[in-house]
N, C-alpha and C positions, 0 to 999 in steps of 0.2 A: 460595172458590169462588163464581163468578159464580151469581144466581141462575136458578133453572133450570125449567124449563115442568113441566107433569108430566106430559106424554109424557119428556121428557130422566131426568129424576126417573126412571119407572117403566124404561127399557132400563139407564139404568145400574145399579138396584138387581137387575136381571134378570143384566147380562153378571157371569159366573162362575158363577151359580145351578143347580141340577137343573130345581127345580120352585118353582112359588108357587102357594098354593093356598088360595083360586081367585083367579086374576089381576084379574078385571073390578074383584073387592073392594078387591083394593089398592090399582088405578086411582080408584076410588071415596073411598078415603081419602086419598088423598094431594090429590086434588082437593079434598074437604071441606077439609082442613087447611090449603091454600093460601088458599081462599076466605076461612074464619074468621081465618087467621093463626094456628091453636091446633097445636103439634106434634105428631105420632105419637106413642105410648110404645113404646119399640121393646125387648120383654123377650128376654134372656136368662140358662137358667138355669145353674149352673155347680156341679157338688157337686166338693169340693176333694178327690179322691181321690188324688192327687199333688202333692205339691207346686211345682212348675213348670209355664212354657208353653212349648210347642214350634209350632215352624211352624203345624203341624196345628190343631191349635185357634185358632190365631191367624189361621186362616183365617175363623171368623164375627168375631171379634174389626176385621179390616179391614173387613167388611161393615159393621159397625157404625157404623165410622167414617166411612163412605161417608154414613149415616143424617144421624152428627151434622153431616157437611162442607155438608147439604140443609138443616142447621136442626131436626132432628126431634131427639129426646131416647130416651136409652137408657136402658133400669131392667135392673142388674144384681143378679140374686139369686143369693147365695151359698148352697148348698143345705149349709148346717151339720146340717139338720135332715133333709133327703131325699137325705143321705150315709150315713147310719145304718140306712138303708133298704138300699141298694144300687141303681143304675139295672140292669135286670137285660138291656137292651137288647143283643143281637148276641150274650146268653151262652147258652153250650152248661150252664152250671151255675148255683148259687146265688153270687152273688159273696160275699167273707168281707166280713163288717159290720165299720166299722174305729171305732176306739174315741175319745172325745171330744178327749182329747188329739190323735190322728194327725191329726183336722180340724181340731181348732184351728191347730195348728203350719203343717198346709197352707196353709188358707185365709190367714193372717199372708202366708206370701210369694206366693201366688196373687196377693190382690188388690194390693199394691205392684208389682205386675209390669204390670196393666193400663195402668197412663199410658204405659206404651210406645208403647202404641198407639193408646190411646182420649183424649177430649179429657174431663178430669176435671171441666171446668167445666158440660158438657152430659150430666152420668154422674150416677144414682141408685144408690147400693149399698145394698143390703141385703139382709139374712137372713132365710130361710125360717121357721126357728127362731122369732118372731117372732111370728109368729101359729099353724101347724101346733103349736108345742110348745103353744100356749093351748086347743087344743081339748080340748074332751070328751068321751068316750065317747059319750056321743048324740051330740055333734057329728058323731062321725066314722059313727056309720053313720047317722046321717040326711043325708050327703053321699054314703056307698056306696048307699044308695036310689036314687040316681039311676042308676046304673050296673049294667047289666045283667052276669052273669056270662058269658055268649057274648058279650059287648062285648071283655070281657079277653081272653079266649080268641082273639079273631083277632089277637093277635100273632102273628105269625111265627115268634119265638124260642120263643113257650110254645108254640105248636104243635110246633114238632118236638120239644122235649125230651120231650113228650108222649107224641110217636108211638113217643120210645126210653127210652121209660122212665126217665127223668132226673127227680128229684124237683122242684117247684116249690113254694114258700115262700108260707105264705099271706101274708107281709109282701112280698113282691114284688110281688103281684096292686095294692097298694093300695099301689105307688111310680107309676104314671100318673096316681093321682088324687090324690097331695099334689100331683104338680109342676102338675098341671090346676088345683089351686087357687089356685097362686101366680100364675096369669094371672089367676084371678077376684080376687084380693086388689089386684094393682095396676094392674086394668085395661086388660091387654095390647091394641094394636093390632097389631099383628106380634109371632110370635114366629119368630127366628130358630134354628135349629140345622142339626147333621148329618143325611144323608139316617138313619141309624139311632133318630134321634129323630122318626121322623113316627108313630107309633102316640102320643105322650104328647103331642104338640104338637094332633094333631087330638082327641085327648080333650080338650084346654081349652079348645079350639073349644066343647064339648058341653056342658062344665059352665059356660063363661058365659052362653052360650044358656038353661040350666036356672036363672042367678041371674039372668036375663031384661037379660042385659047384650049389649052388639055383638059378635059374634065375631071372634077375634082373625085374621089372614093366618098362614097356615103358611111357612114361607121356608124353603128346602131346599139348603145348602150339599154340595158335595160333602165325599167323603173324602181328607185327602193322605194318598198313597201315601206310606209312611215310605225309611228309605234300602235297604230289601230291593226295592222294588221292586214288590211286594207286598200286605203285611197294610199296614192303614193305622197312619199315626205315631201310636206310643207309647211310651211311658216303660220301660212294663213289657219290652218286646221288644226294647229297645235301638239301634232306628231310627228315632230323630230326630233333629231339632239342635233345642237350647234356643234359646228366642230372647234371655237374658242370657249366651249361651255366649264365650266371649274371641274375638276377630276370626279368627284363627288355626286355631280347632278350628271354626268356623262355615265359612269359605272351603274347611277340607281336606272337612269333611262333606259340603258341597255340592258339593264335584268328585267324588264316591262317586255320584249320585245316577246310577241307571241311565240310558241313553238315550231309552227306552222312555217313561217319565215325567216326560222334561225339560222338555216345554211343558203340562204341568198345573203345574209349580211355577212358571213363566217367569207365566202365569195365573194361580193364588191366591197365591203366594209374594213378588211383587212387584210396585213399580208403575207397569211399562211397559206405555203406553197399547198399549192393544188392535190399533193400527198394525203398532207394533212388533212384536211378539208373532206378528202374519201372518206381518209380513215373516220373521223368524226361521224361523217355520215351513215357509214358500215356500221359503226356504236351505236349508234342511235335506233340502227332500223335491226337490228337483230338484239338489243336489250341489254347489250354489253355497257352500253355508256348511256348516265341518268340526265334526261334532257335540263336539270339545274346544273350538271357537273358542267355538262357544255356549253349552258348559258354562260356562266360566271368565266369560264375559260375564252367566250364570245367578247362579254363586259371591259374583260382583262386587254385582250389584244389591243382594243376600241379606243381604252383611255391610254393605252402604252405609247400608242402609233399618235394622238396627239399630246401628249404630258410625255411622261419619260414611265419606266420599270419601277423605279421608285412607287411613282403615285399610283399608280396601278395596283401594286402588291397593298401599299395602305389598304387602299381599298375593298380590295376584296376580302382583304380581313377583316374589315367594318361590317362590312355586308355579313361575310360569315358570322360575328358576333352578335348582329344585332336582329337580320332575321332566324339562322339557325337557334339561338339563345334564347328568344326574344326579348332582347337585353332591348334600352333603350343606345341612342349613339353616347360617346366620351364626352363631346363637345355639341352640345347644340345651340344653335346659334337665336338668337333674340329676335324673334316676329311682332315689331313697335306697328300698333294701331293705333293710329292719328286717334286722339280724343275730338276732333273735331268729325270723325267719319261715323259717331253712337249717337244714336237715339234713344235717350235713357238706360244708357248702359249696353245696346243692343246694335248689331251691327249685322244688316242683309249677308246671309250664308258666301252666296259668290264672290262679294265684295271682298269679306274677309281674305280668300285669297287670292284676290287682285294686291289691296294694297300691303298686304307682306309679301310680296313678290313670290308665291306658290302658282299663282295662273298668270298669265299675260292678259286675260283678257278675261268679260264674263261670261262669255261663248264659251271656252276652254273650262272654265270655274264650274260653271253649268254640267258639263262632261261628264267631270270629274266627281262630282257628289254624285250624279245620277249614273257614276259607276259604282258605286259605295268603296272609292276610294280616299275619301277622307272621315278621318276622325277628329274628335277632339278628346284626350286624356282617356283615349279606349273606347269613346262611345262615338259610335258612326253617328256622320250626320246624313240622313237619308231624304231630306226633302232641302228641293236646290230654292226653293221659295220661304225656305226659315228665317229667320232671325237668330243670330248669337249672342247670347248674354257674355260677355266678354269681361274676364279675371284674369289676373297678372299672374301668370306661373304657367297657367294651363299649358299642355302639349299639344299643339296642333301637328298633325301625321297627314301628308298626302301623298299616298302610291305607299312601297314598302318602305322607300328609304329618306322621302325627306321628311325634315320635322324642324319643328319651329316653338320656342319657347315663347308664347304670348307676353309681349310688355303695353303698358296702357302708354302713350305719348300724349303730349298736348297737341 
């Protein structure tokens, strides 16, 4: 990337953004840093509650790299230590505290997943753990001294569970102010995250101010709308696409993605300059351009920016063949149900695409019938409480593009 003024600098760290806060400040550091030649520290925090990344998150994750493509340097903290807490942001409850194991095993393929996207040579990693696990019980309430109890309280989320009588966790109250230390510990200049992290990010605003340090920029990404449409991409809900997912289930997912929310992913999802993206938009909203041309052109971007042009192109000619056509795919791959999982030849609807790996889960399984997007050899299955009589050949179909050739297994 050419170098770039810092007006250039500040709009393009702006386009996709909600908020920055306060903007003048950031204009102010990025000038500072040009001047001196000393880069931003640009933190983000990350507690490994899943093991994967999907689009969604990888939304601050391109931000980031936006950061490093200007020269500025990114400090990645793996919150191993402020996992065990739980972020209790956007919850209606306590979230369940997950055990050291479930972080560790996370965070392993969490942070290998980062050079996807991020430039590892301009990347700081490291652990909360670290220093919060060092503190001391005076440590830690002569840091809640600073922190007033109606401070906490103006969340949002502990406000309403308040007003309904929902329990809140005194270990919750004191999850904004480990992640507000971890801006004091490595000297945040920006911290970036989701618009649901602005109550912990402007608390680290407060507590570097109080270790009489610069305050850090709040940087407010939006939320991607996952594939419902809807609730934002997660794991837990079963509406996302992985971003190590095979070309194939990345390209069918992304032709799922409603209409509705096509040009917020055209927008954080990929990286057609901001041109494009009008124009696409112009097409779409004056009838010029048919919102499948610009899904499958959305699809395309999606799997390029993680796979390569190659698989990309495969794909969307599969897709053109097989829903345009209604041709079945070239190759379809072998859906082996365990013989030990029938009951007289018969196996619970969900289940079935549990164990051919079509759902993760029978939550998701559940979904998905009760959207009448599975078939079996053209015939929907429309009641998620069926039983399958299960035959070696049949074609199992879930969504438009995946499909699976039933074999019987021992």
């Amino acid at each position: 990337m050419k170098e770039l003024t810092v007006e250039e600098q500040f709009e393009l760290i702006k386009r996709g953004t909600v908020e920055v806060v306060p903007e003048e400040e950031l204009k102010q550091k990025l000038a500072k840093a040009k001047k001196e030649g000393i880069p931003l520290r640009i933190k983000l925090g990350i507690d490994p509650t899943a093991p994967d990344i999907h689009l969604g998150f990888a939304v601050v994750l391109r931000k980031l790299r936006q950061f490093q493509d200007m020269g500025h340097e990114v400090v990645l903290i793996v919150g191993d230590f402020t996992a065990g807490i739980g972020d209790p942001s956007g919850r209606s409850e306590t979230r369940p505290v997950l055990s050291a194991e479930q972080i560790r095993a996370n965070a392993e393929t969490f942070t290998s997943q980062f050079w996807l996207i991020l430039d590892r040579s301009k990347t700081t990693l490291t652990f909360n753990g670290d220093w919060l696990g060092k503190m001391t019980f005076y440590d830690v309430i002569k840091e809640t001294s600073r922190v007033t109890v109606a401070r906490v309280l103006e969340r949002d989320d502990f406000q309403k569970r308040l007003a309904e009588g929902r329990p809140i966790g005194l270990h919750e109250l004191m999850y904004p102010i480990a992640q507000a230390l971890d801006s004091v510990e490595v000297r945040a200049d920006v911290e970036i995250g989701g618009t649901d992290q602005r109550f912990n990010i402007m608390m680290g605003r407060d507590l570097q101010e109080a270790h009489g340090q610069e305050a850090q920029v709040g940087l407010f990404m939006p939320l991607l709308p996952g594939l419902d449409g809807v609730q934002k991409m997660s794991k837990s809900l079963g509406n996302y696409i992985g971003i190590t997912e095979p070309p194939k289930n990345m390209f069918g997912k992304a032709m799922s993605i409603p209409d509705e929310v096509m040009l917020q992913y055209f927008e954080l999802a990929t990286n057609l300059p901001k041109e494009e993206v009008d124009q696409i938009k112009k097409g779409l909203e004056e009838g010029t351009l048919h919102p499948m041309d610009a899904k499958k052109r959305l699809a395309y971007e999606i799997t390029r920016l993680y796979h390569d042009e190659e698989a990309a192109k495969r794909e969307k000619e599969e897709f053109e063949r097989v829903f345009s056509q209604r041709e079945l795919p070239s190759d379809i791959p072998d859906a082996v149900v365990p013989g030990s999982e029938l009951s007289d030849g018969k196996i619970w609807a969900p289940k079935l695409l549990v164990v051919t790996g079509m759902a993760k889960s029978n939550r998701e399984a559940k979904g998905l019938i009760e959207q009448g997007a599975v078939t079996i050899d053209g015939e929907r299955v429309a009641d998620p409480n069926s039983d399958i009589e299960v035959q070696t050949g049949q074609i199992l179909k879930v969504g438009k593009l995946r499909f699976g050739r039933l074999v019987l297994g021992e």
